[in-house]
N, C-alpha and C positions, 0 to 999 in steps of 0.2 A: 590559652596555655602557651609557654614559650615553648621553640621549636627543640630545647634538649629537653625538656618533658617528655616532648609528644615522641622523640627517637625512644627514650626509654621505657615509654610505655608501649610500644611496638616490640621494640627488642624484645621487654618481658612476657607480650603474648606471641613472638614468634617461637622463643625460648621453649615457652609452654605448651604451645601445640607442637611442637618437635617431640617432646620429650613422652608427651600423650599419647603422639603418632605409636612412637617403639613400644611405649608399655602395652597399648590396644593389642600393637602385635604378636609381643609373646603371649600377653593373657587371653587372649580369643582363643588360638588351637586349644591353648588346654581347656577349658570351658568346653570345648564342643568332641569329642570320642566321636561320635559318628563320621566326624572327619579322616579317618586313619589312614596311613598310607597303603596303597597298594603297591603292595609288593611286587607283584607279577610285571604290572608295567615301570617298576623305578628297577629294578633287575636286569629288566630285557633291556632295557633303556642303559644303566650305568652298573652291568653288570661287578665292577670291581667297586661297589659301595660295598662299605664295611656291614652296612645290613643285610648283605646277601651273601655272607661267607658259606652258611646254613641252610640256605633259602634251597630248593630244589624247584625250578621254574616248569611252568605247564605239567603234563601228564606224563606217567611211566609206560613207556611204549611196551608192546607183551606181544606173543608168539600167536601163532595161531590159535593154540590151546586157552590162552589166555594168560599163560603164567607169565612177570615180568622179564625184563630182559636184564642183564649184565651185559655190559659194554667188552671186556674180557672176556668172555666164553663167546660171545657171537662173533665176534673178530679171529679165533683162535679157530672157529667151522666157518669161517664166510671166505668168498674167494673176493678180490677184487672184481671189479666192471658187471657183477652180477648183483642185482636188485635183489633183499630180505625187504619180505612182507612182513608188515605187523600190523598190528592195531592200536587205534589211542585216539586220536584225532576228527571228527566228534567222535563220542563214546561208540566203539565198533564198528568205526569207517575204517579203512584200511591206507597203508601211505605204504612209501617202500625205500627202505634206506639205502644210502650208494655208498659201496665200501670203492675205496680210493686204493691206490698201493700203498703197502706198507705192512698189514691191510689198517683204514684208518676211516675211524666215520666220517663222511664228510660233514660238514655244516647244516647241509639241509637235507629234508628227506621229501620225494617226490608223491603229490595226487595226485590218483590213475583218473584225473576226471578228464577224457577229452576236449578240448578250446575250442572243437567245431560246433557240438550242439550237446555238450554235457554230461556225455553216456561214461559208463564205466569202462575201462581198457584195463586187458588182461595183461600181464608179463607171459613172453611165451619163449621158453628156455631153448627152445628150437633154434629158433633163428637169433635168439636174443637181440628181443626188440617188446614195446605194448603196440598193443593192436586193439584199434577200436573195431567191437564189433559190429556197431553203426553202418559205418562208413567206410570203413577198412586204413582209417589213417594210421600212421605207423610212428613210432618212434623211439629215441633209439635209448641205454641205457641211463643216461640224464635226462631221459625226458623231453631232449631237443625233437623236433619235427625231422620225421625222416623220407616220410611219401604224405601225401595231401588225401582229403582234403583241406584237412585241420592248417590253419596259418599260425597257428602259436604254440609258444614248447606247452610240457604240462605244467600245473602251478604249483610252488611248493611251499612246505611247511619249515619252520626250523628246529633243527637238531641241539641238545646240550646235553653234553656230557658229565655229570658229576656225581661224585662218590660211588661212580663205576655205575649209573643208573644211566639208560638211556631216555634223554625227556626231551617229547616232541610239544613244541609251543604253536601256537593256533596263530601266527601270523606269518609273511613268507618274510625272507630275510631283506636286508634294506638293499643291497645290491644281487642282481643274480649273479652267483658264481658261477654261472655255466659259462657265461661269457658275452 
């Protein structure tokens, strides 16, 4: 073969596996549905994708009683620097949201699970602080470490707010905002 043959005959199978490559590409997703996107994590992730204008991310945080929460009516009875208990996060675990000034949800909402050895810690309106009742670590209302023996604050969950629904999501947020 001479050598513009053999370039043309390259060209036209690079040509064609190029063009293969892209068609593979859009025809496979649609062939395969069991592929679908999840929502929850391209939301949390790119929360201002146009597929999540709708989307309502993780669980509706609720009351002691159980009933849902609105974002507007707990704001309008919460005081600021004081911890609302609810529930959501696993199913009937409890977490406890921080109202900020203004009064204003923060971002995240804290687990009363102590970082010394994993017990439950109570909010206690008294002194306003949690207290493990383990060990007697103490801390204060973000959840930072206030007396020992615990060395880390408590872990938290993230807070979002929308369509007046307060939805607590099952991961802690990417930076801690406490500082």
């Amino acid at each position: 073969m001479l050598p513009q043959q053999q370039r043309r005959q390259f060209l036209k199978y690079w040509v064609g596996g190029a063009l293969g490559s892209v068609a593979w590409g859009f025809l496979r997703p649609m062939a395969s549905p069991s592929r679908a996107v999840d929502l929850e994590a391209l939301c949390t992730a790119t929360p201002l994708n146009a597929r999540c204008k709708d989307y309502l991310p993780g669980v509706q945080a609720r009351d002691r009683n159980n009933k849902p929460l609105l974002a507007k009516q707990l704001l309008s009875t919460s005081t600021p620097g004081l911890p609302v208990r609810v529930q959501g996060l696993p199913e009937k675990k409890i977490a406890y949201l921080v109202i900020t000034q203004g009064p204003k949800l923060a971002e995240y909402a804290i687990r009363p699970i102590c970082s010394h050895q994993g017990c439950t810690v109570d909010w206690n309106a008294e002194i306003k602080r949690f207290i493990c009742p383990c060990h007697g670590a103490q801390f204060d209302n973000q959840g930072q470490v206030f007396k020992g023996p615990a060395k880390r604050a408590l872990p938290l969950v993230t807070v979002v707010v929308k369509q007046d629904q307060v939805r607590l999501v099952d991961r802690a947020p990417a930076k801690d905002p406490r500082g």
